[in-house]
N, C-alpha and C positions, 0 to 999 in steps of 0.2 A: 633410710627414711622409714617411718611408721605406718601405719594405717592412716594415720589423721592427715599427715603430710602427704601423703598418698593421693587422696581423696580431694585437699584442699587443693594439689596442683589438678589433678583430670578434672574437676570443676572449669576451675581457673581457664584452664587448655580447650575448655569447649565452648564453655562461655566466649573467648576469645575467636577460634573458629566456627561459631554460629552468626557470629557479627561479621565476620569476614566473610563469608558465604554470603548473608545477608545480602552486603552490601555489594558485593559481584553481581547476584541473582536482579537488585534491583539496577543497579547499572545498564545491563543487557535487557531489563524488561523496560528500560527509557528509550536506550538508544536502538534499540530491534525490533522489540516485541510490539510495541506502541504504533511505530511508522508502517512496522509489516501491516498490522492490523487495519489501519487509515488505507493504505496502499489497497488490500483487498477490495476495499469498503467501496473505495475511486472504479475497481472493475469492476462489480457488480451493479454500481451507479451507472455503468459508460454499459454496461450490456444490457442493464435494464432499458435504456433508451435507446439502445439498438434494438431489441425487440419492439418495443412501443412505436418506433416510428418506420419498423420493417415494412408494413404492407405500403408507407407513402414512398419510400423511400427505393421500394422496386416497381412503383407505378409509373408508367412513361405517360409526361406531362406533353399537352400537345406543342407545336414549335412553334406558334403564338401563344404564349402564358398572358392569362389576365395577370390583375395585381391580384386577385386571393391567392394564383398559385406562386407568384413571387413571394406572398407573405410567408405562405406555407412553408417557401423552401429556405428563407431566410428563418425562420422561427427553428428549422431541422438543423440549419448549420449551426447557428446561435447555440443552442442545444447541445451539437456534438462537439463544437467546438470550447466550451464550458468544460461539459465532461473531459476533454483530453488533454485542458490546461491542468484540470486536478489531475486526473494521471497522471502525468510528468511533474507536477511539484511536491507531491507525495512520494513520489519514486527517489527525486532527488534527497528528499529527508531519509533515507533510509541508510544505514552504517552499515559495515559489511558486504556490499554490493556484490562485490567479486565471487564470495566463498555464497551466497544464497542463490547465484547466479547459476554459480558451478552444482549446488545439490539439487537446482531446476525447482524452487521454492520459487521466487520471482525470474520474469523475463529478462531478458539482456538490454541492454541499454540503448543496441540498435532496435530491437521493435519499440522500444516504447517511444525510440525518437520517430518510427515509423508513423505509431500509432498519433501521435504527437502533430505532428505534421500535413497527416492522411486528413 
């Protein structure tokens, strides 16, 4: 082969492998990178409103509750209960569970049914 032949395939061969990179890189930023990201997004929502409704939610209600503090406390569950249904259906959109699990990227499957549950 010449120079020109030369040239025309290392072209050809990376042009080729640039597209193939490509389309790995975005594959794994659909099915990982995206849901990780959603998933974080779900804990900082679910801890944001654990701090927000921290000081009600360590306050001892007396053993006759009116209804404000019935509402109160349904409005806290409604609340965390929202949040913990998007943690878990976010969690479930996530690929690779096992291997992010194992590098302690996301939680296991048992707390989030913990959390899920809780």
């Amino acid at each position: 082969m010449n120079n020109w032949e030369t040239a025309l395939f290392t072209s050809a061969a990376t042009l080729i492998g640039g597209t193939i990179l490509f389309g790995i890189s975005e594959f794994i930023k659909v099915l990982v990178l995206i849901p990780l990201q959603k998933f974080r997004e779900h804990v900082q929502l679910t801890l944001d409103r654990i701090d927000f409704y921290a000081n009600l939610i360590t306050n001892y209600f007396p053993s006759r509750l009116s209804a404000e503090d019935r509402q109160t406390i349904n409005q806290i569950r409604a609340d965390l209960r929202s949040a913990a249904t998007g943690l878990s259906s976010t969690y479930t959109s996530i690929m690779l569970k096992r291997l992010l699990t194992k590098l302690h990227i996301i939680p296991s499957s048992e707390n989030i049914e913990k959390a899920y549950s809780g």
